[in-house]
C-alpha positions in Angstrom: -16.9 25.7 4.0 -18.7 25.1 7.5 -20.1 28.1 9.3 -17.8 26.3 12.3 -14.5 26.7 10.0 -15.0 30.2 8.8 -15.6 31.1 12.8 -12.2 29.4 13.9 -10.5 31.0 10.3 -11.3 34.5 11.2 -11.0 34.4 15.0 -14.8 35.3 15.6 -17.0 33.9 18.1 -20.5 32.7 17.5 -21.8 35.4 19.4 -19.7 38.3 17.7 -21.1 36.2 14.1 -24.3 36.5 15.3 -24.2 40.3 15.9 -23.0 40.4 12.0 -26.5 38.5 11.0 -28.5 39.9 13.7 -29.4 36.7 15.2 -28.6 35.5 18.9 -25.8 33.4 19.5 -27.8 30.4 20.7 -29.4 30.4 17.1 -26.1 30.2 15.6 -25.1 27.7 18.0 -28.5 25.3 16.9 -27.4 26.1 12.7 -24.0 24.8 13.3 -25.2 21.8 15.3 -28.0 21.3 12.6 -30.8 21.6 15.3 -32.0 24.3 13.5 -32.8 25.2 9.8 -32.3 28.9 8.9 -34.3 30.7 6.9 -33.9 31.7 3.4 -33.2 35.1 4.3 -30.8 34.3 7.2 -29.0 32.0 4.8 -28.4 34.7 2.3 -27.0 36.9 5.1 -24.8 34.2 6.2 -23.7 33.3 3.0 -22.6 37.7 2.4 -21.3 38.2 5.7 -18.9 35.2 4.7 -17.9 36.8 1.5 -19.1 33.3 0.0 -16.4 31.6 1.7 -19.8 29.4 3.5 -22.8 29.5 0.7 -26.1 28.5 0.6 -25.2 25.1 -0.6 -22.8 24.4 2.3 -25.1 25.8 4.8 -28.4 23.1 3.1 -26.0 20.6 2.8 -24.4 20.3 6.5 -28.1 20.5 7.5 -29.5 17.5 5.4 -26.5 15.3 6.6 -27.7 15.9 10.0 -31.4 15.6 9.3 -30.4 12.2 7.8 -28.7 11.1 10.5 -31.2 11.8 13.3 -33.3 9.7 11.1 -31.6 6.9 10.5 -31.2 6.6 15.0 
């Protein structure tokens, strides 16, 4: 699932998420845009704060689509 869907599914905001993973809200903002790749640890955290509904695989995947596509512009 994308971090984006499990937001909307529970009614949280990016910023109330990032409180749960104890990031800011703009770097939650840059992982669901794909600007920015997480690290392993905050990836982990993501992926228990979710209950595995988003997992590690979701979270690499989304981010290599857009990697991809910025380099195929």
């Amino acid at each position: 699932m994308l971090l984006s869907d499990y937001l909307k599914k529970h009614s949280l905001t990016q910023s109330q998420f990032a409180e749960k993973v104890n990031v800011a809200q703009p770097h939650i903002a840059r992982i669901i845009s794909g600007s920015r790749r997480p690290s392993i640890e905050l990836l982990k955290r993501i992926e228990i704060e979710t209950d595995g509904e988003v997992t590690l695989d979701d979270l690499i995947e989304l981010l290599n689509k857009k990697r991809k596509k910025t380099e195929n512009t």
